[in-house]
N, C-alpha and C positions, 0 to 999 in steps of 0.2 A: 648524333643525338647529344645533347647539353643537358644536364643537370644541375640544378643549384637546390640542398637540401637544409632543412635545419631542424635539428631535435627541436621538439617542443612539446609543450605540460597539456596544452590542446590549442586548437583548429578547428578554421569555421571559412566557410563561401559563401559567400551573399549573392542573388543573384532578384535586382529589381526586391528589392526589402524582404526577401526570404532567405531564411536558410538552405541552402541544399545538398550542404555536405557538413558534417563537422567527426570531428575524432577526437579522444583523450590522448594520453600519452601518445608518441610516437615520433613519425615523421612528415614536415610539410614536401614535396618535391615539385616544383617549378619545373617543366620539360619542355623542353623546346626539341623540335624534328625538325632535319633536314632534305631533300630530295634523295638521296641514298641512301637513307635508314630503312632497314630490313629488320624481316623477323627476328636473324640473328642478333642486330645492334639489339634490337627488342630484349632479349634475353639478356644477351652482357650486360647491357644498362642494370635490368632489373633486377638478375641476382647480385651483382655490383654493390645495387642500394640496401637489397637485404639483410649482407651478409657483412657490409662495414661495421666494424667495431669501434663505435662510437658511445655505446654506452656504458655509463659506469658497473664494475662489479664491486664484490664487497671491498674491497679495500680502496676504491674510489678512483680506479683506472680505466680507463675509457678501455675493457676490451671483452664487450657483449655486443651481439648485433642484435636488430629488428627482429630477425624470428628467432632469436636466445628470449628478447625480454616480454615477447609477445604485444609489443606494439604494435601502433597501429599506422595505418598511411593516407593524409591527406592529397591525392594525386591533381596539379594544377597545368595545362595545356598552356605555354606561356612560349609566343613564335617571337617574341622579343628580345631571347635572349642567345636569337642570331642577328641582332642589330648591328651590324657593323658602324662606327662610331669615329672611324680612323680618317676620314677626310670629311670638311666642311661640320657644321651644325646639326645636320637630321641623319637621322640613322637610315641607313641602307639596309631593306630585309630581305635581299635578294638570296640570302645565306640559308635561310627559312622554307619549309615545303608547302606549296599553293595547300590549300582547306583541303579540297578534293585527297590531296595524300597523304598529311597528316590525322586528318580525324581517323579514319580505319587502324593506324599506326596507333595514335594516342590510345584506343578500344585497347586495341589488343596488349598493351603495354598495361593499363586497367587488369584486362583478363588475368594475363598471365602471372601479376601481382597478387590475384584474386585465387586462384588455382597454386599456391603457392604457401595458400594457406593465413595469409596477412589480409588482415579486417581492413577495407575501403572505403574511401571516402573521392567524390570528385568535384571537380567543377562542371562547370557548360562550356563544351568549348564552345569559338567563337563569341562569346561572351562578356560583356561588361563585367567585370567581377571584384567584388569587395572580398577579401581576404584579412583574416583575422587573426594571429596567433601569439602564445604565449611563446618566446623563443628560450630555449632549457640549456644552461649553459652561459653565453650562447655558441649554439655552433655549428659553422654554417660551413657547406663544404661547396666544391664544383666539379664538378665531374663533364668529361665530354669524350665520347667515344673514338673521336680522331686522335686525343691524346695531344691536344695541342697547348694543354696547360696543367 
């Protein structure tokens, strides 16, 4: 599982000239699944995101998290960001998990951010999606459950 997040002031998904998700403060999270991702990556991933101290406290130190500052989390299903890039022109997303095994993975990735206490927000997956955000900071992290960066 890959992560790419970034605080921000608010967040929005468009989807076909509607809104369908949006959130104030918090975090946007870009996730991508792969064929081996399990409940567990589920979970590392999640508490991962919740619990990085990335926000400022009083003294202006990045070291509050997500459920410290009661933020919130726009969640976005994004399988391109196991694009493999390393030979020729077009990406290779054979790195990526077919629909059929990501979307139940993405749900429950939802869920268990949801059960957790952190106010949600999503996309569609499989979907055309316009994304909106103020980036806060800015500050953008990546995360990837192999540990390969």
């Amino acid at each position: 599982m890959r992560a790419v997040i970034q605080r921000s002031h608010q967040a929005s998904v468009t989807v076909e000239g509607t809104i369908i998700g949006a959130i104030s403060s918090g975090l946007v999270v870009f996730l991508g699944i792969q064929e081996q991702d399990n409940e567990q990556t589920i979970k590392w991933m999640a508490d991962k995101i919740i619990h990085l101290r990335i926000f400022e406290d009083g003294d202006g130190k990045m070291n509050r998290s997500l459920a410290e500052t009661g933020g919130e989390m726009l969640i976005v299903s994004q399988f391109t960001l196991y694009g493999d890039c390393r030979k020729g022109r077009r990406p290779g997303y054979s790195g990526a998990a077919r629909p059929e095994t990501a979307e139940p993975l993405y749900e429950k990735f939802v869920r268990y951010i949801e059960n957790q206490g952190i106010v949600t927000a999503t996309g569609k997956f499989q979907a055309s999606m316009q994304v909106q955000l103020i980036n806060d900071g800015p500050v953008t992290l990546l995360i990837d459950s192999d540990k390969t960066f």
